[in-house]
N, C-alpha and C positions, 0 to 999 in steps of 0.2 A: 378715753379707752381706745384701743387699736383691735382691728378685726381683719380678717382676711376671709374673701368668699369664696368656700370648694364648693359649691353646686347650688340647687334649687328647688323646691318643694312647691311647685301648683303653684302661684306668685309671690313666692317671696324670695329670698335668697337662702342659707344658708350661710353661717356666718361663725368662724371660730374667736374667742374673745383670748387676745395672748398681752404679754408682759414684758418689757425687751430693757435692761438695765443695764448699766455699766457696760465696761468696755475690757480687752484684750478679748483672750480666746473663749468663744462661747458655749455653753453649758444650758445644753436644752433638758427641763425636765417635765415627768411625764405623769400624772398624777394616778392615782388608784380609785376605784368603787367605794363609796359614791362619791365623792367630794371633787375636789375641785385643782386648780394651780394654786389657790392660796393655800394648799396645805403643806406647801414646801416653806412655809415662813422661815424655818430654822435653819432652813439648808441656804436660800436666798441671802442672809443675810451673812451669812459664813462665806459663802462666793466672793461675794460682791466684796467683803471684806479681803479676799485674798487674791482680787485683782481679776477675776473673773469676769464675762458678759455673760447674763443670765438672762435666759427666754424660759420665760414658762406659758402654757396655754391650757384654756378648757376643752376637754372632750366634746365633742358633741353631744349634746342633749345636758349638759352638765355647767356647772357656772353660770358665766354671763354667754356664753355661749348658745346659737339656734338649739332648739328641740326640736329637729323633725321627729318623723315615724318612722322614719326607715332609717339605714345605715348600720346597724350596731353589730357589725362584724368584724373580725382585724385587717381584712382587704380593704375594706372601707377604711378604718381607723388607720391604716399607715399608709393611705393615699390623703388624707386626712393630713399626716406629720409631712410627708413629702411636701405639700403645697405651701406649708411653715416653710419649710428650711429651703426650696425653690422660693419662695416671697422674699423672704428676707437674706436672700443671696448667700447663704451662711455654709461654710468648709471651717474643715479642722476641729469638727464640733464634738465634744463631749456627749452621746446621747446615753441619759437617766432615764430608767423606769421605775417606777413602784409599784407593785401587788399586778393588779391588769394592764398597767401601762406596761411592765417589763413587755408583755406581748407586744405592744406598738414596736417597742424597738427590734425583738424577733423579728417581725414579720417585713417590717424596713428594711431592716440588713438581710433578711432573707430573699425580700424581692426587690430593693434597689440600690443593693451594695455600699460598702463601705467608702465611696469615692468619698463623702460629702464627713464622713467619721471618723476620727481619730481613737477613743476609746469609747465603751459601753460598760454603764452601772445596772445591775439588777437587783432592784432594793424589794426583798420579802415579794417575790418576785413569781406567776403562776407559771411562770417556765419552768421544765421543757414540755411537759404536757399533763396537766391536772386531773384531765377526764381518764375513767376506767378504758380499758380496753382489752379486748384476749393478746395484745403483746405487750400491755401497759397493766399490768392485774394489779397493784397495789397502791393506785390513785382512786381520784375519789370517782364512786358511784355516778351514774347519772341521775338517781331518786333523788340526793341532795342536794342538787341543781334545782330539780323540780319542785322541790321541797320550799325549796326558797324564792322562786317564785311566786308558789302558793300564797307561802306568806305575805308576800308583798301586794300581793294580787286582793287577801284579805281586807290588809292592814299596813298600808306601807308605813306610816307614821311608827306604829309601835314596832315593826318589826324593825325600822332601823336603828329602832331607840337599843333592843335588846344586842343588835349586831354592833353597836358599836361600844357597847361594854365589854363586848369580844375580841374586839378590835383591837381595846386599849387594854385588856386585863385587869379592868378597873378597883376588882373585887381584892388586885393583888397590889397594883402599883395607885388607886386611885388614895390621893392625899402626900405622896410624895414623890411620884414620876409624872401626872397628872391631874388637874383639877376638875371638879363638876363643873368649871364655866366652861374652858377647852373642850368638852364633852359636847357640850349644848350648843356653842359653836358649829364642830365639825355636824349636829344631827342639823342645825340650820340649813348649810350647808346642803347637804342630805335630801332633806326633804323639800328644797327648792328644783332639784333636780327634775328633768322627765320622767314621769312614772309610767311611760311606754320606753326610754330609754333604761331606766333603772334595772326593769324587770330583762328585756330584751339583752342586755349585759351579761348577763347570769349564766347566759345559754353559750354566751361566745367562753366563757371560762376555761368548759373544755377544749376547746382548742387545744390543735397538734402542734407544736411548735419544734418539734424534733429534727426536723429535715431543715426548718431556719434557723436554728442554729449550728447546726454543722456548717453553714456557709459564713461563720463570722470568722473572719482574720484580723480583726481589730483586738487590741488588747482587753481582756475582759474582765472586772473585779463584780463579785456575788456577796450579797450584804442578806443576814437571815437573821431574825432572832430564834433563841432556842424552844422561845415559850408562844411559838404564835399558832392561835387556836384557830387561825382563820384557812393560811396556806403553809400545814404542815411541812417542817422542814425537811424532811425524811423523804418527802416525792418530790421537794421543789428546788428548793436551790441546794441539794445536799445530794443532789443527782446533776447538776449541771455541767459537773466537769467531765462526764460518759459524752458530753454533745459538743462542748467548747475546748477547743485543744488550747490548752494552757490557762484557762478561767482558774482565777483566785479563788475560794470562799474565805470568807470572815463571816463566823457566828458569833452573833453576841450575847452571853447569859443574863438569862431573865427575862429576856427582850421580846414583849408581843406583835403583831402585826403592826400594829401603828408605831413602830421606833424609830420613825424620821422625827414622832413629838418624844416620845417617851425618853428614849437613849440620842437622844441629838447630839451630844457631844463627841459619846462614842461613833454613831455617824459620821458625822462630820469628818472628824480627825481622820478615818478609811478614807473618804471620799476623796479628802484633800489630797491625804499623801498621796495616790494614786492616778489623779488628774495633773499633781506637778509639774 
């Protein structure tokens, strides 16, 4: 296993766990709440297949990755990516996000430019800005934030059991876009995680990301499904093109939060053409 250390907690280090495969031009991706880089399985293998180098890594507090206590913000989180793509000397990168990672990549290109970037994917993605606001009035409340803390704060086990039948749309697509074992998987996954990282994530959601991405000039493609119960499409990636001059979207029907498992192929096939 390979790690890179961005800082330190009282004696010990802090340690991110990442993944660095094949070869030509590389294809950094960036995982979502709560899981991990292995949840790019579909996408990895589709890469690597099409001649790609793929870098995936775990969040902090998530994976094989340190749990400190602290960090769980997007300044943190994309000084965090910085120290990847500085480590590993990497230009001309493709950077992917999905659901909270898309923020990593906002808040990158927002504060350390597109030198090191060639394009940006936003898969189901909480950009441009998810939290309510008096100039943001039809995002989501901050109660729901809090709400879902609570929950975790109860009962992290069960409540991630319930969020991620939400995740997948289980009720709709489970037995032909998904199985109960991939379920039980990703809650593995899940409930390995920091449960001061888990909950402390929640809060960073709302984030503004509207002023980072007006600063992206990298070519930009937005991937959404139309059925996703988690980060309505309607406030997130169906509003991105008001912030990215010239962003793509591709909705895919049916499609809930989790369609890097569900709809992988239609995935894929986007990601491909578009990284070419």
């Amino acid at each position: 296993m390979s790690f890179i250390t961005v800082g330190t907690e009282n004696s010990t280090s802090i340690n991110l766990h990442y993944e660095d495969h094949g070869s030509g031009r590389p294809v950094v991706l960036i995982h979502g709440w709560p899981l991990s880089g292995a949840s790019w399985e579909k996408q990895v293998r589709a890469l690597l297949a099409a001649g790609h180098r793929v870098i995936t890594y775990d969040r902090r507090g998530f994976g094989r990755s340190s749990q400190p206590a602290f960090g769980y913000h997007y300044d943190t989180f994309a000084a965090d990516l910085d120290a990847l793509l500085t480590t590993l000397d990497l230009e001309d990168v493709v950077l992917a996000g999905f659901s909270m990672g898309g923020g990593e990549v906002a808040r990158y290109l927002g504060t350390y430019g597109s030198k090191r970037v060639r394009k940006a994917v936003f898969l189901g993605a909480i950009t441009p800005a998810l939290g309510k606001s008096a100039d943001n009035p039809d995002a989501v409340d901050g109660a729901v934030f809090a709400g879902i803390q609570q929950g975790l704060m109860a009962d992290r086990p069960a409540f991630l059991a319930g969020f991620l039948q939400n995740f997948y749309n289980v009720d709709a697509l489970g037995g032909s876009r998904i199985s109960d074992e991939a379920v039980r998987v990703s809650w593995n996954v899940a409930v390995g995680a920091s449960p001061i990282g888990t909950i402390e994530c929640v809060a960073a959601w709302g984030t503004d990301f509207r002023a980072d991405l007006r600063k992206i000039t990298a070519p930009t493609l937005v991937i959404h499904g139309d059925a996703d119960r988690i980060v309505p499409l309607a406030v997130s990636g169906g509003r991105m093109h008001e912030f990215v001059a010239g962003s793509r979207l591709v909705t895919l029907p049916g499609a809930p939060h989790g369609f890097t498992w569900t709809h992988a192929e239609e995935t894929n096939r986007e990601f491909l053409q578009f990284i070419a």
